[in-house]
N, C-alpha and C positions, 0 to 999 in steps of 0.2 A: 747350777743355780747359786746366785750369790746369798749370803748373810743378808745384805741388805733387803732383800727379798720374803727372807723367813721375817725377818724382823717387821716387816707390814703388816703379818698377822696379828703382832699384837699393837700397833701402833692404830689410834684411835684416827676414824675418818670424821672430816669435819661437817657433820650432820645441821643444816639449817633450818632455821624458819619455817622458809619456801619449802624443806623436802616435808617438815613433817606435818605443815598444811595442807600439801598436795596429798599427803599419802591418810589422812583423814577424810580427803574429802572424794579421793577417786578410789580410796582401799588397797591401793598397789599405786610401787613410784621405779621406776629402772634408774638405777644409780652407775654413772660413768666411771671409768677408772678407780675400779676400787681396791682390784689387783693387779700386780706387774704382769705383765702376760707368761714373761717367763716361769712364773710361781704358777699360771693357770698350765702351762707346758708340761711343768713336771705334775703337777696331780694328775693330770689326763692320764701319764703313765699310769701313777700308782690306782688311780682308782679302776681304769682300764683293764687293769691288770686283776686287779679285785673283783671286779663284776665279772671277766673269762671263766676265774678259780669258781666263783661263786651261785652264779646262776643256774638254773633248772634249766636241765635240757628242752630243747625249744621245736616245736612243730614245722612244719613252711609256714610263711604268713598266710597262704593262702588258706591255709587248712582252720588260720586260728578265729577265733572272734573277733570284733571291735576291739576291746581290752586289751584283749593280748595283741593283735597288731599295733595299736597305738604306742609300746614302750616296754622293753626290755626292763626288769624293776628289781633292784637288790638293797634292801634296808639292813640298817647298823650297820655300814661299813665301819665305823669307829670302833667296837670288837670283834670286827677280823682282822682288823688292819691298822698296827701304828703306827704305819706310814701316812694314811688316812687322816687319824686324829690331830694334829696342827691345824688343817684346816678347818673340821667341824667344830673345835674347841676353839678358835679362832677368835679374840679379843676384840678384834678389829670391825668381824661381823655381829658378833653377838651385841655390841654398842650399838652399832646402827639400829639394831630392832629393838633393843629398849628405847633408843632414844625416838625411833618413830612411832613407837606404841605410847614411849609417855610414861614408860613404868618403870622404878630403879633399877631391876635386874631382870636376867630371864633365868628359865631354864634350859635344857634341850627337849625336846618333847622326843623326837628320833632326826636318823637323817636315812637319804634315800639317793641312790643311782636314779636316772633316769635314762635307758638308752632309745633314741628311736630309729632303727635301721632304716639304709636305704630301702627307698618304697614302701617303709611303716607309713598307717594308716592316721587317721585325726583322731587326735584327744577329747572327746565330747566334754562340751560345757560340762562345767560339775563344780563345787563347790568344799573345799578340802573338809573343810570343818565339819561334813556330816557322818564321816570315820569319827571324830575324836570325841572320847564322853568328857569334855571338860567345862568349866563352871562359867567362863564367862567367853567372851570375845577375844581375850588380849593375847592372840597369838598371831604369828606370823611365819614364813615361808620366807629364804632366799632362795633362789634363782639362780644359778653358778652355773652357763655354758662353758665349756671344756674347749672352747674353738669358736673362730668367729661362727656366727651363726643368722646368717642370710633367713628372708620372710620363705623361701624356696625347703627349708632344714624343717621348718614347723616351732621358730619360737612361740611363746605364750602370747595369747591374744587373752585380753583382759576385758571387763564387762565393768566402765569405770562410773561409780558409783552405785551399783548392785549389791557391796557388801549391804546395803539397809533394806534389800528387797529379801522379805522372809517366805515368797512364793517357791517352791522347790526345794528348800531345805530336805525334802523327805526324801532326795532322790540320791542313790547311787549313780558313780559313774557308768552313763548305760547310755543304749541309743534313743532310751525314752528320754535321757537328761536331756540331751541335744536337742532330741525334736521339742521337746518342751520348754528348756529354756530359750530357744533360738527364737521362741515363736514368745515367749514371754519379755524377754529383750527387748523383741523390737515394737512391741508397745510401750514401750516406757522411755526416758529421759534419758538411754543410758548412748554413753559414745563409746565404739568399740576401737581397742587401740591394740596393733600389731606392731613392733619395732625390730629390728636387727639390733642384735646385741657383737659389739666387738668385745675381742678379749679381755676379759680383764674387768667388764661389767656385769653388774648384778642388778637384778628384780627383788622387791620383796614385795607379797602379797597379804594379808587380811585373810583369815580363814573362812570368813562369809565372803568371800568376792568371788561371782563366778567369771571361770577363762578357759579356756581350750587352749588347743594347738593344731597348725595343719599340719598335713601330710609333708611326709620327708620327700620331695621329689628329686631328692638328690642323690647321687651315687656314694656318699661319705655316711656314715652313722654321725647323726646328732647327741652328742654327749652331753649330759647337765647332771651337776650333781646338787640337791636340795637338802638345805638344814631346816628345820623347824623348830621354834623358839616358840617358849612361851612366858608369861609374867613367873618370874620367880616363886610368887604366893600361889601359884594356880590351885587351885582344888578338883580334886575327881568330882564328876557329876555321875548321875546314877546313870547306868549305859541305856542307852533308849531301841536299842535293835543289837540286834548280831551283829553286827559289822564294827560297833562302840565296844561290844566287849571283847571282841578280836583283839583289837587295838589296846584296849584293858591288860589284859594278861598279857599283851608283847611288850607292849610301850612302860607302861606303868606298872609293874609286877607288882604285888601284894599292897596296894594304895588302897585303904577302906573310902567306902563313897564319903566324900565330905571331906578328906584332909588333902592337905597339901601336897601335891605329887610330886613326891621329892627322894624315890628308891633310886638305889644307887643306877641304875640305867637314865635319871634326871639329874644329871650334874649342872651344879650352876655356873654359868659362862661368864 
């Protein structure tokens, strides 16, 4: 991997208009060429390599539920791994989602593996932001496939303009989300968008927008590794279920409801 390569992480992507109008108005926008492929090459190693050392022993698919068929899942790679962090810490991306959110800086909220093996299952509709207890809307999700990734792999299928539908918020990712948002979707205005992502492209999504994924029907593991960003000022909300204060004490260690979440696991990017 050359210099010129590292150097694109911190080297600012030229954010327009167009992307941050689209990406208001459908909640999520897939952004082309954001990385050299051969910079998405070598993370495949190191994070590949970090999810093998890192993950919980794993069942047969057949044996597991929805969840766990849909995606192998290992968060903070960035302290286990500084090999990891250039990427997550990434100037390059962390620009882009303030400048599509609109707000001067962000933070990191966490980051996350995503693996989905061959013949993993589908990722039920779901909505991120009903994990996070935070104060407003202004966070977002990259998207960072590891490989090109064919509609056959199970990229993200996105529900574009749903971040404004407040039906389902209350739901965990589950088979009830699916059946329920599937069936709430397609009452509404919303156009469902599925793309192939080649190398070196990134997704950012809205924390209120819901999207799945299909099934991997392919014989290759679907690798993606996801950053989550948020407005630099963000504030802790009071956790509203178990699953807010989960994320509380992992994401946000000792943050009182109301301040700014900003403990040393929320560095600003």
């Amino acid at each position: 991997m050359t210099n010129s390569s590292l150097d694109t992480l911190t080297e600012p992507f030229p954010v327009t208009a167009d992307h941050t109008d689209r990406y208001r108005e459908q909640g999520f926008i897939l952004l082309r060429d954001v990385l050299p492929g051969e910079l998405i090459v070598h993370f495949n190693d190191v994070i590949s390599a970090e999810v093998a050392r890192s993950m919980a022993p794993q069942a047969p698919l057949e044996d597991r539920d929805t969840y766990g068929k849909a995606f192998i899942q290992v968060t903070n790679l960035w302290t286990r791994s500084e090999a990891v962090r250039p990427l997550v810490f990434s100037r390059r991306l962390a620009g882009i989602a303030a400048a599509l959110m609109q707000v001067e800086g962000v933070r990191l909220y966490h980051d996350q593996a995503l693996f989905k093996e061959p013949g993993g299952g589908h990722t039920p509709w779901h909505a991120d932001q009903y994990y996070w207890p935070l104060a407003t809307e202004q966070c977002t999700t990259a998207w960072i496939p590891l490989q090109p990734t064919g509609l056959g792999m199970g990229p993200l299928e996105f529900s574009a303009g749903s971040h404004r539908l407040e039906t389902g918020r209350e739901l965990a990712i589950s088979d009830e989300s699916e059946v329920h948002m599937a069936e709430t979707l397609a009452r509404g205005p919303f156009r469902h968008v599925a793309q192939p992502f080649d190398i070196g492209d990134v997704s950012f999504h809205a924390g209120w927008v819901y999207h799945r994924a299909g099934p991997n029907t392919t014989s290759v593991t679907r690798k993606a590794m996801t950053i989550i960003y948020m407005d630099k000022d963000m504030r802790l909300a009071e956790p509203a279920h178990a699953d807010q204060e989960l994320d509380r004490d992992v994401f946000c260690p000792g943050i009182p409801v109301g301040h700014v979440v900003d403990s040393h696991m929320n560095p600003e990017l």
